[in-house]
C-alpha positions in Angstrom: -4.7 -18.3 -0.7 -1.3 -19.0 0.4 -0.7 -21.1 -2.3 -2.2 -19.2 -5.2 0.4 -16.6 -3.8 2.9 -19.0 -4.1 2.7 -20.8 -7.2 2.6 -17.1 -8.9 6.1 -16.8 -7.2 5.1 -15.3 -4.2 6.5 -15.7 -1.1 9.4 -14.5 1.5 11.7 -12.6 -0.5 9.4 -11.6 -3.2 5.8 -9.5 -1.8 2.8 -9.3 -3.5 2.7 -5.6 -1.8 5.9 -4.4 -2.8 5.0 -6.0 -6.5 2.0 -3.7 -6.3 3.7 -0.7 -5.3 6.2 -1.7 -8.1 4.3 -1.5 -10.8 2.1 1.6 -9.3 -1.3 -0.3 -8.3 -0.6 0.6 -4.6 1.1 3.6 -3.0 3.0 4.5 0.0 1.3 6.8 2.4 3.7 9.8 2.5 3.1 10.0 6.3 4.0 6.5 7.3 4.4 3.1 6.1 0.8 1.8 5.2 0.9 0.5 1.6 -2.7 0.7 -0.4 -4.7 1.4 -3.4 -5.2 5.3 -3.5 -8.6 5.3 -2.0 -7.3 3.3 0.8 -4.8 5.6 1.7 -6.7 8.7 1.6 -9.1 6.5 4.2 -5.7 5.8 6.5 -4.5 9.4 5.7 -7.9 10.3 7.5 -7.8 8.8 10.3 -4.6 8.1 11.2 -3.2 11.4 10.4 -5.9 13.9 10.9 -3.8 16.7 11.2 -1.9 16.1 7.6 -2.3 18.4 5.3 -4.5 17.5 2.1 -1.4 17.6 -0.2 -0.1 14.5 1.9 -3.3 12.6 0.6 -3.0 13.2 -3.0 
């Protein structure tokens, strides 16, 4: 996997997560600094921060 990542230009310097966020695949959880499709972070907005309120998870 590590170098599929790399021969797409991949690597330190250049993340496939920040790429994703970039071009609005992933998101930024507004309550901390997990990074994931939106599904994923309404998961992590569940139980990592149970007492957020539901707009934090949109």
């Amino acid at each position: 996997m590590a170098q599929l990542l790399h021969g797409h230009g991949y690597g330190p310097g250049h993340s496939v997560t920040t790429r994703a966020v970039t071009v609005g695949a992933w998101a930024e959880c507004p309550s901390c600094t997990y990074v994931g499709a939106p599904a994923s972070i309404r998961n992590h907005g569940r139980k990592a921060h149970p007492g957020a309120s539901a707009e934090t998870e949109s």
